[in-house]
Every structure is written in C-alpha cells, then in structure tokens.
GUZA-223781 format. One record per residue (C-alpha): residue number from 1; residue in one letter; x, y, z. Coordinates in nm, 4 decimals, always signed. Example, Ala and Ser with C-alpha at 12.3 -4.5 7.8 and 13.67 -1.06 7.14 Angstrom:
2
+-----+--------+----------+----------+----------+
! num ! residu !        x !        y !        z !
+-----+--------+----------+----------+----------+
!   1 !      A !  +1.2300 !  -0.4500 !  +0.7800 !
!   2 !      S !  +1.3670 !  -0.1060 !  +0.7140 !
+-----+--------+----------+----------+----------+
END
This chain:
243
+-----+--------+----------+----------+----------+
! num ! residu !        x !        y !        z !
+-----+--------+----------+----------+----------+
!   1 !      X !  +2.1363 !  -2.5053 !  -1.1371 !
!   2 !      X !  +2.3225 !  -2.4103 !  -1.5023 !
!   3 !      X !  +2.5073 !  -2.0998 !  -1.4829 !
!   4 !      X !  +2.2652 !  -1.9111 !  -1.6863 !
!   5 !      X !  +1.9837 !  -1.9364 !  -1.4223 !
!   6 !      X !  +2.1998 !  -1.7867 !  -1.1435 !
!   7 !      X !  +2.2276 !  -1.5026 !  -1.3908 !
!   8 !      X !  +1.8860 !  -1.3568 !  -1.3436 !
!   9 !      X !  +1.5624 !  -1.4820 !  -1.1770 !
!  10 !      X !  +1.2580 !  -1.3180 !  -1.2201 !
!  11 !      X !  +0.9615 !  -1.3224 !  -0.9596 !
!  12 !      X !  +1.0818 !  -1.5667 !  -0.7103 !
!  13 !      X !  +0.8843 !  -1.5929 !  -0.4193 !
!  14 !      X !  +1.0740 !  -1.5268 !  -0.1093 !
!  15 !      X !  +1.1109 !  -1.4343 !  +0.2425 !
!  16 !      X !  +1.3712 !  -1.2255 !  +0.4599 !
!  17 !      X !  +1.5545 !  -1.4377 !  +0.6724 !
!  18 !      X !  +1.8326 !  -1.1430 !  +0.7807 !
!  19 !      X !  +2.0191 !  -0.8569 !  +0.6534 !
!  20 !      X !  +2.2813 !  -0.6799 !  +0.7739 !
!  21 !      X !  +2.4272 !  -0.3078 !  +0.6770 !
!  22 !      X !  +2.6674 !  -0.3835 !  +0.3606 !
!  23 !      X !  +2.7808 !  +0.0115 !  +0.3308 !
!  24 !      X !  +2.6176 !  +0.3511 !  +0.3933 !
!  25 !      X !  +2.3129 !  +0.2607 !  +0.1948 !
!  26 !      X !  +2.2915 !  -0.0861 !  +0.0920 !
!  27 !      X !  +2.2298 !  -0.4127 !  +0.2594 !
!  28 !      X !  +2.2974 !  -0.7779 !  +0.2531 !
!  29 !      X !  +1.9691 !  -0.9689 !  +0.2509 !
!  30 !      X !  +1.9632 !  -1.3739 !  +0.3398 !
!  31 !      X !  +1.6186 !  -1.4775 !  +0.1735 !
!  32 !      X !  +1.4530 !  -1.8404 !  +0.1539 !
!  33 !      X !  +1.2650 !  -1.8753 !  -0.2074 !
!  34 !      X !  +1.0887 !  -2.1575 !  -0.3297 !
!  35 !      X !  +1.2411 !  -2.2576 !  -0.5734 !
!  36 !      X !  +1.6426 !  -2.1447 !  -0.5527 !
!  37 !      X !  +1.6610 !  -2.2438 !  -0.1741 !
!  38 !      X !  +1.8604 !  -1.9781 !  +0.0423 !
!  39 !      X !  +2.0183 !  -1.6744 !  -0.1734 !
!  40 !      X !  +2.1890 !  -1.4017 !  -0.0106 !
!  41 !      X !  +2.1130 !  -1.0914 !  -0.2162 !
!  42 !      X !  +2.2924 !  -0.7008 !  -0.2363 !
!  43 !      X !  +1.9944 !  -0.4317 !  -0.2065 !
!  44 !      X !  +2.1930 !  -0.1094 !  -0.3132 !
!  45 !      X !  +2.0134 !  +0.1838 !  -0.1820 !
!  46 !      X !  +1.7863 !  -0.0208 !  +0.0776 !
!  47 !      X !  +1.8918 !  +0.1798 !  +0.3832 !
!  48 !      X !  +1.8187 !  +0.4849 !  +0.2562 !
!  49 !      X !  +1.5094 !  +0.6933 !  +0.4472 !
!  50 !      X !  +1.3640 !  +0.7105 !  +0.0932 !
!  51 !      X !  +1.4221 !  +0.3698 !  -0.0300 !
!  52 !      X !  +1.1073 !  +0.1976 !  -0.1461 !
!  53 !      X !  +1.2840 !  -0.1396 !  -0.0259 !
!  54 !      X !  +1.2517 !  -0.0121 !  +0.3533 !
!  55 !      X !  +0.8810 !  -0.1232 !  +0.3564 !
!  56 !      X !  +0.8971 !  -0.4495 !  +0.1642 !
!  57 !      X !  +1.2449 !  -0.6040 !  +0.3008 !
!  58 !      X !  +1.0602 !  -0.7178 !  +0.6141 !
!  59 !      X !  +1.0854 !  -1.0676 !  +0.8166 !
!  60 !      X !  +0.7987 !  -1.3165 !  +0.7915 !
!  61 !      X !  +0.6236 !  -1.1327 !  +0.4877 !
!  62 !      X !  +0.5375 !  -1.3156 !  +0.1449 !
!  63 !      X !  +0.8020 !  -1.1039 !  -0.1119 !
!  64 !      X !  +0.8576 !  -1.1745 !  -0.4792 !
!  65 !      X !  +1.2108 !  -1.0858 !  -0.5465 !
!  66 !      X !  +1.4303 !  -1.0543 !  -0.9179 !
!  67 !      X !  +1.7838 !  -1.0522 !  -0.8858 !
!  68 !      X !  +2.0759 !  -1.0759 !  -1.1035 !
!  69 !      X !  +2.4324 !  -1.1913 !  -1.1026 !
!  70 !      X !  +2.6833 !  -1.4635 !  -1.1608 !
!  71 !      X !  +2.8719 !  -1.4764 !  -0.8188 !
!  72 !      X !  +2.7388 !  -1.6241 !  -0.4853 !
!  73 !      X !  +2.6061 !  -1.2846 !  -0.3840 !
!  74 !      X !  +2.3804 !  -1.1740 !  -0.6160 !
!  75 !      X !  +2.2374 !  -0.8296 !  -0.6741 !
!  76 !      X !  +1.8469 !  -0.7453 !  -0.5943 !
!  77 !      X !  +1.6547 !  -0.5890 !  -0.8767 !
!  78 !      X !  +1.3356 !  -0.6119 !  -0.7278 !
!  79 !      X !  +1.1032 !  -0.6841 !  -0.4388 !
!  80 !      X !  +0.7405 !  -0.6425 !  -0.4166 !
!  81 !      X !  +0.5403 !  -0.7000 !  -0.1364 !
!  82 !      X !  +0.2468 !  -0.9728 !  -0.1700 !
!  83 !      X !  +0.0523 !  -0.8882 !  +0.1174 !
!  84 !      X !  +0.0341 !  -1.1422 !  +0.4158 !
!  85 !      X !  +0.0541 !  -1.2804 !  +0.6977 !
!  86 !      X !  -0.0475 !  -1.1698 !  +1.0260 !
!  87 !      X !  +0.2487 !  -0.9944 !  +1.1647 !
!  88 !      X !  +0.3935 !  -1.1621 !  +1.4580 !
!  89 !      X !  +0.4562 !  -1.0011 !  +1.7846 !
!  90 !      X !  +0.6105 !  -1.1193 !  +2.0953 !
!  91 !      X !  +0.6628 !  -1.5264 !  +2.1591 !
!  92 !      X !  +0.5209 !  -1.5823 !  +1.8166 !
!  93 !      X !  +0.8134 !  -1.3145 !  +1.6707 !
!  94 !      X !  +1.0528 !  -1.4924 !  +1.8721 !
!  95 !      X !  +0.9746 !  -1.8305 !  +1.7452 !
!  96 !      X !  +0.9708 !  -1.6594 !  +1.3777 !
!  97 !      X !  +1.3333 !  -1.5969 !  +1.4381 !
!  98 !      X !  +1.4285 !  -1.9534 !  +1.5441 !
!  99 !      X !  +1.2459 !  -2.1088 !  +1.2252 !
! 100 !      X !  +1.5373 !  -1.8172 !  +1.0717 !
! 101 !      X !  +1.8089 !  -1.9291 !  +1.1932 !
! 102 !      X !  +1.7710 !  -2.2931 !  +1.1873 !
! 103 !      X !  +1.7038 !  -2.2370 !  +0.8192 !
! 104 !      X !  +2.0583 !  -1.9733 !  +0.7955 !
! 105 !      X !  +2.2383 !  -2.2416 !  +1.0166 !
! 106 !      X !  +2.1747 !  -2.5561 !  +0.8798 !
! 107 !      X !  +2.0001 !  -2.5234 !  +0.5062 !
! 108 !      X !  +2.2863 !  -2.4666 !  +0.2246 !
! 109 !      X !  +2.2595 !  -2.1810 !  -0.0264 !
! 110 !      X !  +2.1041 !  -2.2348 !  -0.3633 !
! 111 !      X !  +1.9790 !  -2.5836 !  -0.2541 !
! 112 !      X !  +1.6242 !  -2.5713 !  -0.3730 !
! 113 !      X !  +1.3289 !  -2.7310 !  -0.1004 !
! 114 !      X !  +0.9481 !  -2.6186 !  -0.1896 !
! 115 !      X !  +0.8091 !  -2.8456 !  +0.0388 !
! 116 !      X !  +1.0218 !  -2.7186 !  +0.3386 !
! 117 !      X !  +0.9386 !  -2.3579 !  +0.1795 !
! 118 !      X !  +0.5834 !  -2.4074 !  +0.1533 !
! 119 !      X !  +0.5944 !  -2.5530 !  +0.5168 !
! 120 !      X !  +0.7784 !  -2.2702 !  +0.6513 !
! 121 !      X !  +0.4988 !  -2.0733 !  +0.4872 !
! 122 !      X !  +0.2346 !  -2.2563 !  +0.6588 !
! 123 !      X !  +0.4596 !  -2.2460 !  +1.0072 !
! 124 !      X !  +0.4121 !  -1.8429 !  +0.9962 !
! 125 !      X !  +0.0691 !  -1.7832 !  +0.9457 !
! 126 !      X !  +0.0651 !  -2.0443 !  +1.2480 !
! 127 !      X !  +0.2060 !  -1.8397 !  +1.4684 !
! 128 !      X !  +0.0996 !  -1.5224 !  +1.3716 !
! 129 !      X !  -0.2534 !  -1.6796 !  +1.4585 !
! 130 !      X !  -0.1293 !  -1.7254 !  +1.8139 !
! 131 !      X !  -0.1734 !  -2.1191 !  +1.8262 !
! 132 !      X !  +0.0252 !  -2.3334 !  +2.0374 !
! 133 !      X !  +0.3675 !  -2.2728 !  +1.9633 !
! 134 !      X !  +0.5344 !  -2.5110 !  +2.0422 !
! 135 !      X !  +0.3444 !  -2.7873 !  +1.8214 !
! 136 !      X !  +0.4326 !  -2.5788 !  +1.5250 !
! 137 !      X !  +0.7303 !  -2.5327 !  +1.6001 !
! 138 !      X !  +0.7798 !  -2.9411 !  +1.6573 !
! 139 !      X !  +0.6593 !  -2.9683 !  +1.3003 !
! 140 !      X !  +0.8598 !  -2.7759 !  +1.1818 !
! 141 !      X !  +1.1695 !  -2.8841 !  +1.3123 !
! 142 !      X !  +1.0795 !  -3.2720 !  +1.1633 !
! 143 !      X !  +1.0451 !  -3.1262 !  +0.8186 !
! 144 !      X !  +1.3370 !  -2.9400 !  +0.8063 !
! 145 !      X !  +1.5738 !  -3.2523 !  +0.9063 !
! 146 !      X !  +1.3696 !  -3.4696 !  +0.6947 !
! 147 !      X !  +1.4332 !  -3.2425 !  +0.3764 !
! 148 !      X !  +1.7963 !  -3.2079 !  +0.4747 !
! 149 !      X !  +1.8207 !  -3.5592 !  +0.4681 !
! 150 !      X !  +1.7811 !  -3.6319 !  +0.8813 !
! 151 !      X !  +1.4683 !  -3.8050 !  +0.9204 !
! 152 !      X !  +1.3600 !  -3.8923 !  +1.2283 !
! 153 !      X !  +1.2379 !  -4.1967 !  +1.2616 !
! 154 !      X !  +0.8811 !  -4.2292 !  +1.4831 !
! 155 !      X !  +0.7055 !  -4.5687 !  +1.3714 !
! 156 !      X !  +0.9944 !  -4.8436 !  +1.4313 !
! 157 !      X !  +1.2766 !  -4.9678 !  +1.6120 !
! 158 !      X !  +1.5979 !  -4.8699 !  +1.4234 !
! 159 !      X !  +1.7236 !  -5.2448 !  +1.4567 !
! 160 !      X !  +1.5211 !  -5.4351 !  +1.3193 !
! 161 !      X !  +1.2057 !  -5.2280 !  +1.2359 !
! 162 !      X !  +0.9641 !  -5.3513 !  +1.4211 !
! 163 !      X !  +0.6611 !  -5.0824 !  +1.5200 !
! 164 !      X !  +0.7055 !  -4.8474 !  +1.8188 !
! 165 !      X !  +0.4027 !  -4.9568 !  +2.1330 !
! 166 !      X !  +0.3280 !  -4.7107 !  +2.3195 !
! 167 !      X !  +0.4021 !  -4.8166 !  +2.6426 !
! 168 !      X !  +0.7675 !  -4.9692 !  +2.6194 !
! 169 !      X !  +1.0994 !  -4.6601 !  +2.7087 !
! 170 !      X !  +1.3255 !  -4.6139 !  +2.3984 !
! 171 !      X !  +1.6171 !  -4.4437 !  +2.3945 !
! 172 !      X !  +1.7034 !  -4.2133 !  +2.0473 !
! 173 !      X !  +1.9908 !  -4.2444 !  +1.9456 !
! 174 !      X !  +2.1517 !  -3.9938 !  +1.6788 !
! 175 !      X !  +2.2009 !  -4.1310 !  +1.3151 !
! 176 !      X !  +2.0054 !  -4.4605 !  +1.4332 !
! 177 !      X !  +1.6847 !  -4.4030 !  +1.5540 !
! 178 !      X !  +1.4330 !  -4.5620 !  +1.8281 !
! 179 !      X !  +1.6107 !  -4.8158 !  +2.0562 !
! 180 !      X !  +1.4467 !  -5.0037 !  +2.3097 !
! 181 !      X !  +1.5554 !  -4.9031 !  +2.6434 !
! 182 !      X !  +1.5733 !  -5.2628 !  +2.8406 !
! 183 !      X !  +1.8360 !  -5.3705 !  +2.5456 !
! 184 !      X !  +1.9966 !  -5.0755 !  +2.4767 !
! 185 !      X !  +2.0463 !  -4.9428 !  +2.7896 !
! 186 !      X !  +2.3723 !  -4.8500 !  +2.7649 !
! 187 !      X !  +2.3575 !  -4.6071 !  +2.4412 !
! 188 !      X !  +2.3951 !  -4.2558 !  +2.4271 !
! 189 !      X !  +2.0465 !  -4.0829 !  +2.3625 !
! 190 !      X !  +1.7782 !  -3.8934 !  +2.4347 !
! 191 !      X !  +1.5126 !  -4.1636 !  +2.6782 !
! 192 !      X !  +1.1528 !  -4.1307 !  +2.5830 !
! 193 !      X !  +0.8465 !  -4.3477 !  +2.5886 !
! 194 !      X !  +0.6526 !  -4.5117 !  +2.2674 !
! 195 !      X !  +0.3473 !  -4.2965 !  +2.2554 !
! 196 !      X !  +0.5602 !  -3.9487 !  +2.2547 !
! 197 !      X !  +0.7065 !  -4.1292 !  +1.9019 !
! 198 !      X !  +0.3580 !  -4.2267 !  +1.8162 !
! 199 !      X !  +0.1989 !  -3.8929 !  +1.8700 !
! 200 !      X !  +0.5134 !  -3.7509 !  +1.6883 !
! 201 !      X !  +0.4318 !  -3.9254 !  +1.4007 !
! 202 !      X !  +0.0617 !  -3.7881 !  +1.4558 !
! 203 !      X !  +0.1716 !  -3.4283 !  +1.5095 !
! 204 !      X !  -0.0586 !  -3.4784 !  +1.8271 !
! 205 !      X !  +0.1519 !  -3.2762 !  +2.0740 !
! 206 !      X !  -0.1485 !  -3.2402 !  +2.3421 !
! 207 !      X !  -0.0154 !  -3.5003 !  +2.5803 !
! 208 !      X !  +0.2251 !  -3.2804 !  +2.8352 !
! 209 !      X !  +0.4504 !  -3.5560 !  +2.7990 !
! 210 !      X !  +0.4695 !  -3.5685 !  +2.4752 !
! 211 !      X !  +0.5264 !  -3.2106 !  +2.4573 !
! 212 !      X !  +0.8000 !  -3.2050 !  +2.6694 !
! 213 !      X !  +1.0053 !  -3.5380 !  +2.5267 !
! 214 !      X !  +0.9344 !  -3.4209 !  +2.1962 !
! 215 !      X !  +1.1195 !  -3.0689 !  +2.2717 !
! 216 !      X !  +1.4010 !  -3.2836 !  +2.4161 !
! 217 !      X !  +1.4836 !  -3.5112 !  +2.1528 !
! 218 !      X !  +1.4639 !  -3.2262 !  +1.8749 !
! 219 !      X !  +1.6709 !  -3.0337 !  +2.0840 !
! 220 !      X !  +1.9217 !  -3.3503 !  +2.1178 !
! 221 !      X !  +1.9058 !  -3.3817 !  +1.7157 !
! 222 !      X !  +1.9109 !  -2.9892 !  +1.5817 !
! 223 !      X !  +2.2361 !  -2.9431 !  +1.8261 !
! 224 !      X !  +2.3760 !  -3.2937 !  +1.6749 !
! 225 !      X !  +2.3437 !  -3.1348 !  +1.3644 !
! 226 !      X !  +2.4691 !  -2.8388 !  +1.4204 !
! 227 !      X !  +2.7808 !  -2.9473 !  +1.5788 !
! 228 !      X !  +2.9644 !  -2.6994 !  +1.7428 !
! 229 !      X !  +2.7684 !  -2.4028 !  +1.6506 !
! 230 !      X !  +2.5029 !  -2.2465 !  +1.8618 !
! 231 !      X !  +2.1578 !  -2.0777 !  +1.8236 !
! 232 !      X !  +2.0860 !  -1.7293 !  +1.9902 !
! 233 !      X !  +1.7673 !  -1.7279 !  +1.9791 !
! 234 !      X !  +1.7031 !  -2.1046 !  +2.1155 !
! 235 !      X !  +1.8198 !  -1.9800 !  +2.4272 !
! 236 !      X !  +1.6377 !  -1.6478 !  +2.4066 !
! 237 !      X !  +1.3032 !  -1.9159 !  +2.3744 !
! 238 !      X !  +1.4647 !  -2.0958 !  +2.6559 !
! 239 !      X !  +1.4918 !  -1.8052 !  +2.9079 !
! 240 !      X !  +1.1127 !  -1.6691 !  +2.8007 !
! 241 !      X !  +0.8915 !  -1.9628 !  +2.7952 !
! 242 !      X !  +1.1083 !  -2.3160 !  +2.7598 !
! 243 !      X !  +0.9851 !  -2.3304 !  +2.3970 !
+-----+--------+----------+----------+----------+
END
C-alpha cells in the first residue's frame, strides 16, 4: 500500500475488534476492514457522554469508517453505523470475542484479506442466529490459517498425497499435515481418524467425533501458531461450554 493511501481512506467498511481509553476523551480503536486488513485508529472525543461515536464504535456491528494519517496509528474521521447484525449475547458474544482476538493475535496490520473479512462477516450473523457454535467457529478457524498462509490440509497424506479413507488413525502433525498413524507412530501430533479430516473438508461437524477431534487439532494448530502467547478468552470458552 503507497504512502498516499495510508494518508486518507474514505468509507472503508469495518468492524471493532477492541479499544482501549487513549486519554480523558479519546480512544484507541483496533478495527478489521475489507480492504486495508487490521488498522488501529485514534477516535478523539469518543469517550465523551456526548460523543456521537459512543453508539457506532460497537463490537460485531457493520461500520464504515474514514480515517487519516501517515503513521501506524491513524486518526478516525468518521464512522457510521450500517445497521446489522443480530446482536450477540451470551455464548454467541463470547465466541464473537475469540473470532477478535485470534484476528488481533495472529493477523498483521494493514495486511489486506476480503475473503477472511467477508467470512468473518458471515461467522457473526452465524452466531448471532444462535446456530451451533462450534461448527462456525471450526470454519472459521480453517479460513483464517488458510489466508495467513497455514492451510490445513484435510484430503491427503502429507507424504506422498495420497487421499485420506475414512477409517485408517492419522496423526497431524504441525507444518506437515495428515500422517498415517501405523507409520508414523512416533511423531508429535494431534491423533485423529480419516472421516473427522473428511468431514473437515465438508464443514460437516455433526458427527460427535468429529466435533470433538476437530476442536483438538485446531486447538493444537492456533496455539502452534501463536507460540508463546495465550488467548483469554479461549479459556473463558473452555471453562463455559468446552467450545
């Protein structure tokens, strides 16, 4: 992105990930947009009881947002509300806040991803229509590391790439892939059987088992990724429900 275009964007759609109090009155906002990726804006004024920006700087609402400035943090010019989703409550607000922080922890600033935005989009009004959580959540979690350059791979062995069947044990292993268990039994990895990678591929999460080896091995790969850093609000999901 030239220099120039940092300098002022003009209705970018956009959501709150986080803010946080910047001074008496203003506040630093982490948003996701379409098409500049994560930008972490200054909105002078916003915690003021009369600010118009109270109302509108909201998590998990559709925003168009204008901002100006040349250095990494940027100053907001403008936010409008676009109406939207169903506002999430509970489990589903919970969840909302993972999808967050995954995004603050692990997606770089001004790297531009409009599927992944689109997706996380789609992953809202999801939950806000209190569907099974965890299968969006699942989704989710697959687009993000395959956008980030991660992608897990469901439909073959990582050796020599022939197709997953359903009923042989793999093993995952990190930056490889699928592994069959009887040959690889000695790698490090997260054990699983074919059909949870088949119905991966599928998004078909209705199998228990599936459900639950599907939470394991995205577990096993967001914390790979993430390296020493931790999520709050995985554990939160953890102690509520084992999301």
């Amino acid at each position: 992105m030239n220099t120039e275009s940092k300098y002022r964007q003009s209705g970018q759609h956009a959501y709150v990930l986080h803010s946080y109090p910047y001074s008496e009155s203003s506040l630093i906002v982490e948003t996701f947009t379409r098409e500049n990726g994560r930008v972490p804006l200054v909105a002078r004024g916003a915690r003021r009881p009369k600010s118009a920006l109270r109302g509108v700087l909201l998590a998990f609402q559709p925003i168009i947002l204008s901002w100006s400035g040349r250095t990494e943090l940027r100053t907001l010019l403008k936010a409008e509300w676009q109406g939207g989703h169903e506002p999430l409550q509970g489990l589903a607000m919970m969840c909302g806040f993972y999808l967050n922080e995954l995004l603050l922890r692990l997606l770089p600033r001004d790297d531009p991803h409009e599927r992944l935005f689109d997706h996380y989009r789609d992953t809202i009004e999801f939950l806000g229509g209190g569907q099974a959580f965890p299968a969006g959540l699942r989704r989710f979690e697959k687009v993000l590391l395959d956008e980030l350059g991660y992608g897990v791979i469901l439909d073959r062995e990582a050796a020599d790439g022939i197709p997953i069947v359903a009923e042989r044990r793999y093993v995952y292993v990190a930056e490889r892939g699928p592994v069959a268990a009887d040959g690889e039994a000695q790698q490090k990895g997260v054990e699983l059987d074919g059909q949870t990678l088949i119905d991966m591929q599928r998004d078909d999460y209705a199998r228990a088992s599936t459900l639950q080896q599907s939470k394991t091995l995205m577990r096993a790969l967001i914390n790979h990724h993430l390296g020493d850093r931790r999520l709050h609000t995985r554990q939160l999901l953890l102690d509520l429900q084992a999301l």
